[in-house]
TIBAVEX-128833 format. One record per residue: residue in three letters; x, y, z of N, C-alpha, C in turn. Coordinates in steps of 0.001 Angstrom, whole numbers, padded with zeros to 6 digits, always signed. Example, Ala and Ser with C-alpha at 12.3 -4.5 7.8 and 13.67 -1.06 7.14 Angstrom:
2
ALA+013190-005690+007800+012300-004500+007800+013200-003300+007800SER+012850-002250+007080+013670-001060+007140+012900+000030+007870
This chain:
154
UNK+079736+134177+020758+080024+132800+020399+079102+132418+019252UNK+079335+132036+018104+078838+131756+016950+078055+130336+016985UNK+077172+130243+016145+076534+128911+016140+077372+127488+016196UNK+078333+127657+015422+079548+126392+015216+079519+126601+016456UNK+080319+127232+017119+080803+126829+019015+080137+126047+019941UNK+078732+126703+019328+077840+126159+020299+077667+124518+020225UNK+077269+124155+018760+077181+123000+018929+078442+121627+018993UNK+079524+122250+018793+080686+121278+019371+080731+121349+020918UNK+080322+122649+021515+080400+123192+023249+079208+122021+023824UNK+077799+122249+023078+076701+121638+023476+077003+119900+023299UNK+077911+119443+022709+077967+117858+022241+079152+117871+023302UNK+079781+118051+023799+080607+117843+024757+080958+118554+026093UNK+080593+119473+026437+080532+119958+027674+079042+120155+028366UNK+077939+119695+029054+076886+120201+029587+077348+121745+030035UNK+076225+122502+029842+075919+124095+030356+076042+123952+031962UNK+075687+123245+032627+075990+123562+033829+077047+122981+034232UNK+078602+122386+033470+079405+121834+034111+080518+122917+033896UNK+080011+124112+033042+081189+125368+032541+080885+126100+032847UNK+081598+127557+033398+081338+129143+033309+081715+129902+031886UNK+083530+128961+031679+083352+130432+030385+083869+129456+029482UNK+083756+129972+028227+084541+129501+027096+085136+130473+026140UNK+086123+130126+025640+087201+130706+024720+087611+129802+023356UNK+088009+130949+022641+088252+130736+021237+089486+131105+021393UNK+090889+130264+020378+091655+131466+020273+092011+130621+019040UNK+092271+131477+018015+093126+131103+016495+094527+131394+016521UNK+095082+130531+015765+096409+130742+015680+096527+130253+014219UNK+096587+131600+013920+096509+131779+012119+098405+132002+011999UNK+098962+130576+011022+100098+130627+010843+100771+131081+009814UNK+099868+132266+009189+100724+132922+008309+101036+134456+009197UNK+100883+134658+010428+101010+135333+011427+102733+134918+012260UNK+103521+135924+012614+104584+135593+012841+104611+135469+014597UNK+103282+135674+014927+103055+135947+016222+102555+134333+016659UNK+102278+133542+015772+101518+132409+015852+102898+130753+015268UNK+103526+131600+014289+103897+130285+013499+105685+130368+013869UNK+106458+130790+014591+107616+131234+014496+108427+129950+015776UNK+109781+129426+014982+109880+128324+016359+109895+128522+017814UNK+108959+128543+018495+109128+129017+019824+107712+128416+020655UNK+107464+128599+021696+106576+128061+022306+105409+129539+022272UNK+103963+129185+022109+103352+129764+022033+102276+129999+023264UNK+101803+130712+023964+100684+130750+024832+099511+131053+023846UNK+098198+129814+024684+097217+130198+024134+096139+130214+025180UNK+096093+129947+026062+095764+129927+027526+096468+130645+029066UNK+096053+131721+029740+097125+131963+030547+095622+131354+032007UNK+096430+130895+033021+095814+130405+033772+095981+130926+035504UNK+094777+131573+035959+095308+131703+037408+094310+130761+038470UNK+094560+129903+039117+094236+129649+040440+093980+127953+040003UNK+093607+127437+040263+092880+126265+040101+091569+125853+039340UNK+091569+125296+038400+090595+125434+037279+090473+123962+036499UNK+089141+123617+036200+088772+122818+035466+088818+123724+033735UNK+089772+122757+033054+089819+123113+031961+089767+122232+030833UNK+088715+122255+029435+088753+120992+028870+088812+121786+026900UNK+089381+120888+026772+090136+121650+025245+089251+120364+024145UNK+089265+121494+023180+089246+120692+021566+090321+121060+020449UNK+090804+120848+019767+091453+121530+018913+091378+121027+017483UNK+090879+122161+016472+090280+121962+015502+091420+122498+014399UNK+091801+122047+013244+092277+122634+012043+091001+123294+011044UNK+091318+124206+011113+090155+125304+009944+090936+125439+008727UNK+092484+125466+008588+093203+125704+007445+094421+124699+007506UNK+094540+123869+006420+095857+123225+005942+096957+123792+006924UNK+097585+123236+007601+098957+123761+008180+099863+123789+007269UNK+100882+124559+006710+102077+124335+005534+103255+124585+006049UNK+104379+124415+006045+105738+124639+006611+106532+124108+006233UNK+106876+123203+005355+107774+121911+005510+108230+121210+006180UNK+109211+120848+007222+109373+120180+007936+109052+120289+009668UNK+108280+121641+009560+107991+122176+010939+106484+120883+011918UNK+107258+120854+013202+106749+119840+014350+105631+121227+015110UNK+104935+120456+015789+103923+121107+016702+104169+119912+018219UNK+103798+120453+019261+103423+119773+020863+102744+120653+021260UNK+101865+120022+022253+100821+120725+022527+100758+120245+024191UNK+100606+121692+024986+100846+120765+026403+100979+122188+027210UNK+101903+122180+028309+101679+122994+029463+103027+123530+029935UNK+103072+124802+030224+104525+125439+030082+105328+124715+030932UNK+106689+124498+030452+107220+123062+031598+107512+121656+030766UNK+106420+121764+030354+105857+120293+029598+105538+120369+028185UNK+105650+120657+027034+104975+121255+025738+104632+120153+025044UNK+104637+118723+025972+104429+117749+025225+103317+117052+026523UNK+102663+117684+027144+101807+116543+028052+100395+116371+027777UNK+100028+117260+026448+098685+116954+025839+099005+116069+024581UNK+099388+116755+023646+100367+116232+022879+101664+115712+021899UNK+102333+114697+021393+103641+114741+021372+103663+115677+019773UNK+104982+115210+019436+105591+116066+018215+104585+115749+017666UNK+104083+116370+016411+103485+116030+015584+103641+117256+013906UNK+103821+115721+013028+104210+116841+011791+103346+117634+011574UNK+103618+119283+011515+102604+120275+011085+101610+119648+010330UNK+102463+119468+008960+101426+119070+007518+100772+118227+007394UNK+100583+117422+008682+099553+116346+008748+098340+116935+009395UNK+098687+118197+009572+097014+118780+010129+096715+119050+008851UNK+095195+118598+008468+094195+119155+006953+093096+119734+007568UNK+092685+120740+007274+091229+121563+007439+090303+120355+007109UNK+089458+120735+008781+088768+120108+008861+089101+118722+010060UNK+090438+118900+010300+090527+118012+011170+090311+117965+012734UNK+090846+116927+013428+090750+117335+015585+092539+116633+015420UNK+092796+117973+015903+094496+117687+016905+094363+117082+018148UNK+094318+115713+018407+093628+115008+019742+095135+114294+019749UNK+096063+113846+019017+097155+112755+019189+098003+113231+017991UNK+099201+112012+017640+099988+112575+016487+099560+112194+015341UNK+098483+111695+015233+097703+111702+013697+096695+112082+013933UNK+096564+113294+013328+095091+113705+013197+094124+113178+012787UNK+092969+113639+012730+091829+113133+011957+090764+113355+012492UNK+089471+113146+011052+088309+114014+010909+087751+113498+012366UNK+087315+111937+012628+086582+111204+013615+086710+112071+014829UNK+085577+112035+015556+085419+112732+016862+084875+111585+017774UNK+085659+111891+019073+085147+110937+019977+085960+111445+021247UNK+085542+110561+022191+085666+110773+023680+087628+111591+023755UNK+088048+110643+022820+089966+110802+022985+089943+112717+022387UNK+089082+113122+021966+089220+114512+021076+089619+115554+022084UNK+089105+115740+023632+088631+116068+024341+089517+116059+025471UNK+090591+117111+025853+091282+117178+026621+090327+117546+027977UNK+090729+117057+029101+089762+117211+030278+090791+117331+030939UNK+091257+118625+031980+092189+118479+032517+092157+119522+034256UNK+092599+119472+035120+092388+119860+036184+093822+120625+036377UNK+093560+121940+036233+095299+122426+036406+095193+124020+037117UNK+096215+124045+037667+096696+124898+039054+097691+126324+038411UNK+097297+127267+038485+098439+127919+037505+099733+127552+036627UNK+099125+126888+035470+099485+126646+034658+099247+127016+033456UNK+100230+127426+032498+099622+128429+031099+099865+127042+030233UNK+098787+127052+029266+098593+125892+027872+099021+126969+026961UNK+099435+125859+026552+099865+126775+025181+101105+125149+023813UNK+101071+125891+022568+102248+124368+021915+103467+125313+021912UNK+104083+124247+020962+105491+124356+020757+105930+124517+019602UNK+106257+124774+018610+107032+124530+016967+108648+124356+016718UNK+108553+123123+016341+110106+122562+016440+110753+122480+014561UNK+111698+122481+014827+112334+122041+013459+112085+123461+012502UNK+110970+123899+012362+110977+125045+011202+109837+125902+011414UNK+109807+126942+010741+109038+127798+011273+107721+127704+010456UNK+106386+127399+010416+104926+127276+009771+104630+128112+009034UNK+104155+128392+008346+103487+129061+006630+102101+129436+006619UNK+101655+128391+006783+100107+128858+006882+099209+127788+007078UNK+097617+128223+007432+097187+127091+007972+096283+128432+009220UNK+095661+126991+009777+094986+127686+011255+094642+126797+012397UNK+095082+126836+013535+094302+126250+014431+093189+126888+015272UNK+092341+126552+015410+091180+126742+016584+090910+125853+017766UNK+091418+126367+018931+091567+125869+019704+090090+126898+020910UNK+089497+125279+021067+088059+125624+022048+088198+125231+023623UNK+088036+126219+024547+088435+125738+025353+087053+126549+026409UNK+086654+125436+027542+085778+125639+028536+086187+125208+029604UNK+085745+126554+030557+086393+126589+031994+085627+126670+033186UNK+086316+125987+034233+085065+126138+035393+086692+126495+036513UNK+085574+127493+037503+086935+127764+038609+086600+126672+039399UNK+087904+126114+040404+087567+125282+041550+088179+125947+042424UNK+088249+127233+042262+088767+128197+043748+088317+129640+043470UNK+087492+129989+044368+087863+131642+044151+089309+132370+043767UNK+088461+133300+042763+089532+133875+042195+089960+133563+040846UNK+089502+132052+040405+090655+131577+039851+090110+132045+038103UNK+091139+131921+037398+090378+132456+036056+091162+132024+034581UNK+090540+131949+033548+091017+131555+031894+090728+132717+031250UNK+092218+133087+030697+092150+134257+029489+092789+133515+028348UNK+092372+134242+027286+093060+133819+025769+094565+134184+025977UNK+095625+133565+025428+096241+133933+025221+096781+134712+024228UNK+098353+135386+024279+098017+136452+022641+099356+135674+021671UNK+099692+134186+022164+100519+133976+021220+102160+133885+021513UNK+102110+134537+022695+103387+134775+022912+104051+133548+024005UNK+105671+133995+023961+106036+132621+024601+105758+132192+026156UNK+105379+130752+025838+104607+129838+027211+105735+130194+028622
């Protein structure tokens, strides 16, 4: 985990309220990442405290291509459509307008039961761009566990 991680991890999660944390990119000049379909980026087993950030590192480009962000079932219960090209490097994917500001709303906090996270891409297929999506996990059951996902459908 690189210095950046740490200190977005350290400003919003205390060390003793997590076990693991994960990175996963979804670099959209990748056909594994940007193609219309629902993407996994989280696969989830047992019962788990799970709390997300999601960062733009690169311009999203596509033209008319939508993003949702949410839970297989649901691809909209974190959040709704939102135009790709309104993500700019440098931003937080927290709602349907992005932007630089960080605060409490950035910060998905969520309590979920085998359920895989992962978005959606509607309307057209993405170009390029990147998301980084940070995510820290605590089990609330034996057994229970957070892997990266590899992209593929939710």
């Amino acid at each position: 985990m690189g210095s950046e991680y740490r200190s977005i991890y350290s400003a919003q999660v205390p060390a003793e309220e997590s076990l693991g944390d994960i990175v996963v990119n979804a670099d959209f000049t990748s056909a594994t990442w940007n193609t219309i379909a629902t993407h996994e980026i989280l696969t989830i087993t047992g019962l788990v405290r799970i709390r997300i950030i999601v960062e733009c590192t690169g311009s999203v480009t596509g033209a008319t291509g939508t993003l949702q962000l949410g839970n297989e079932g649901a691809t909209t219960s974190l959040i709704g459509n939102t135009l790709a090209t309104d993500l700019a490097i440098n931003e937080l994917w927290f709602n349907t307008a992005p932007t630089t500001s960080i605060g409490a709303a950035a910060l998905f906090d969520r309590i979920v039961n085998e359920v895989d996270i992962g978005y959606e891409i509607l309307t057209a297929a993405l170009t390029g761009g990147n998301l980084r999506f940070h995510c820290w996990w605590r089990p609330l059951e034996a057994g229970a566990l957070v892997v990266s996902g590899t992209g593929s459908a939710l």
